[in-house]
Residue frames relative to the residue before (quaternion, step in Angstrom):
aa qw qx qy qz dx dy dz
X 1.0000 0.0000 0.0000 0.0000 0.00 0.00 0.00
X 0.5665 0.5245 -0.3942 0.4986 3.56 1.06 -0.87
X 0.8144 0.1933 -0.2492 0.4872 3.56 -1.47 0.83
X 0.4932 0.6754 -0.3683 0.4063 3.54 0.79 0.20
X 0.5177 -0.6925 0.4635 0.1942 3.78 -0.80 1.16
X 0.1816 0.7532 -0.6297 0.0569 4.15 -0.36 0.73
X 0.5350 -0.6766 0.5045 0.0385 2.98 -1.40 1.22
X 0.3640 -0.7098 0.5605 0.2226 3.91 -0.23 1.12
X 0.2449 -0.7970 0.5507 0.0388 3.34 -1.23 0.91
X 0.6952 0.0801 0.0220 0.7140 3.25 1.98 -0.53
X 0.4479 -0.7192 0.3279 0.4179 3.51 -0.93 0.55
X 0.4605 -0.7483 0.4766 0.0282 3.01 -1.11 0.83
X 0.0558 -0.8225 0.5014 0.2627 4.23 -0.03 0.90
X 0.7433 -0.4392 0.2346 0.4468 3.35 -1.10 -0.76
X 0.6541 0.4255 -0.0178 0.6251 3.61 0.17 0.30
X 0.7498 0.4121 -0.2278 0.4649 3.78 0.92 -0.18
X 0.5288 -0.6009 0.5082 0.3178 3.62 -1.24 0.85
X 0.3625 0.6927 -0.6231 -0.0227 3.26 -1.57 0.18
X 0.5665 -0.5498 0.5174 0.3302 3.97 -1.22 -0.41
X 0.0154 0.7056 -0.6974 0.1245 2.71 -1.38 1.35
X 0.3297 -0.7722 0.4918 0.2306 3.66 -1.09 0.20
X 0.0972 0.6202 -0.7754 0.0681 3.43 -1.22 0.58
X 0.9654 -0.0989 -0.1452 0.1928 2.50 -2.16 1.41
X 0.7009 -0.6221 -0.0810 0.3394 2.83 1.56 1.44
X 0.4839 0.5264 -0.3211 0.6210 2.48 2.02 1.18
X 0.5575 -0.6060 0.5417 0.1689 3.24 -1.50 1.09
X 0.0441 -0.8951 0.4437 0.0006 3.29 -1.24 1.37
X 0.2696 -0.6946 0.4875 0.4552 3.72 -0.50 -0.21
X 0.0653 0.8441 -0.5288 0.0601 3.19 -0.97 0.72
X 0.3500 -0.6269 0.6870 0.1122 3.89 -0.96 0.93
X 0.3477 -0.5693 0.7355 0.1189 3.26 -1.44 1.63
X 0.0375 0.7197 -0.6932 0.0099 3.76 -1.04 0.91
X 0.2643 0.6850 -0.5048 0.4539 3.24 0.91 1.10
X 0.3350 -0.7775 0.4167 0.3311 3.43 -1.40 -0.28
X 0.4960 0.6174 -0.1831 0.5825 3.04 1.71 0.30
X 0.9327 -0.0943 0.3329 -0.1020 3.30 -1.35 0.51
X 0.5939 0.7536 -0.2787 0.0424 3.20 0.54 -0.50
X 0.3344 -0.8581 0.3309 0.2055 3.80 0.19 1.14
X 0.7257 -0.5539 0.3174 0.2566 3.54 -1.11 -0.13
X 0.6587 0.1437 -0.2046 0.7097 3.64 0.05 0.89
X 0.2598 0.7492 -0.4475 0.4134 3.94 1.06 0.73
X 0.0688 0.7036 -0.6811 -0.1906 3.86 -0.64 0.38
X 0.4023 -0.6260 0.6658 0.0545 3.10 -1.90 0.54
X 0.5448 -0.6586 0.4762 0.2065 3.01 -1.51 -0.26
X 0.0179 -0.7931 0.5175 0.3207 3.96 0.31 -0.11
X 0.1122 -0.7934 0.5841 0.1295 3.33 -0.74 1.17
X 0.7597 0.3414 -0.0963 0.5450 3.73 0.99 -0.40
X 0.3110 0.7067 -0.6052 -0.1937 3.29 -0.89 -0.53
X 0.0004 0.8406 -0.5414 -0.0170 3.44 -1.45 1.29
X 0.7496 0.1198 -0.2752 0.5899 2.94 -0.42 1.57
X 0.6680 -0.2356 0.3335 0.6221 3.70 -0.72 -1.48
X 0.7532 0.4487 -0.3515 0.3285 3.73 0.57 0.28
X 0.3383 -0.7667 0.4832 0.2533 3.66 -0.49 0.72
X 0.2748 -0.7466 0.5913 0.1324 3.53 -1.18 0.51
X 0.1612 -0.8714 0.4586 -0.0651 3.30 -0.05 1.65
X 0.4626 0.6653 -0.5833 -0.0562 3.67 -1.73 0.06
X 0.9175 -0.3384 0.0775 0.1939 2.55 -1.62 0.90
X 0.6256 -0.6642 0.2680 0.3091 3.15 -0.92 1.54
């Protein structure tokens, strides 16, 4: 899953929770970026901890 491409489902600030989707499934995920991130946006998964992925920008 790490280094894998998810797709924002909602915008997302820095530092905040939200849902995104990989491999046709809906995630929680924390923008650990510093920036933003918008809707229909892909990301990176640089982490994952627990059920929540740690994302930034592609």
């Amino acid at each position: 899953m790490v280094g894998e491409t998810a797709v924002l489902t909602e915008d997302l600030p820095p530092g905040a929770v939200g849902k995104v989707e990989l491999r046709g499934t809906t995630w929680s995920a924390r923008n650990a970026g510093q920036t933003v991130l918008t809707k229909g946006h892909r990301a990176r998964v640089e982490r994952v901890d627990g059920l929540t992925l740690l994302i930034k920008p592609e």
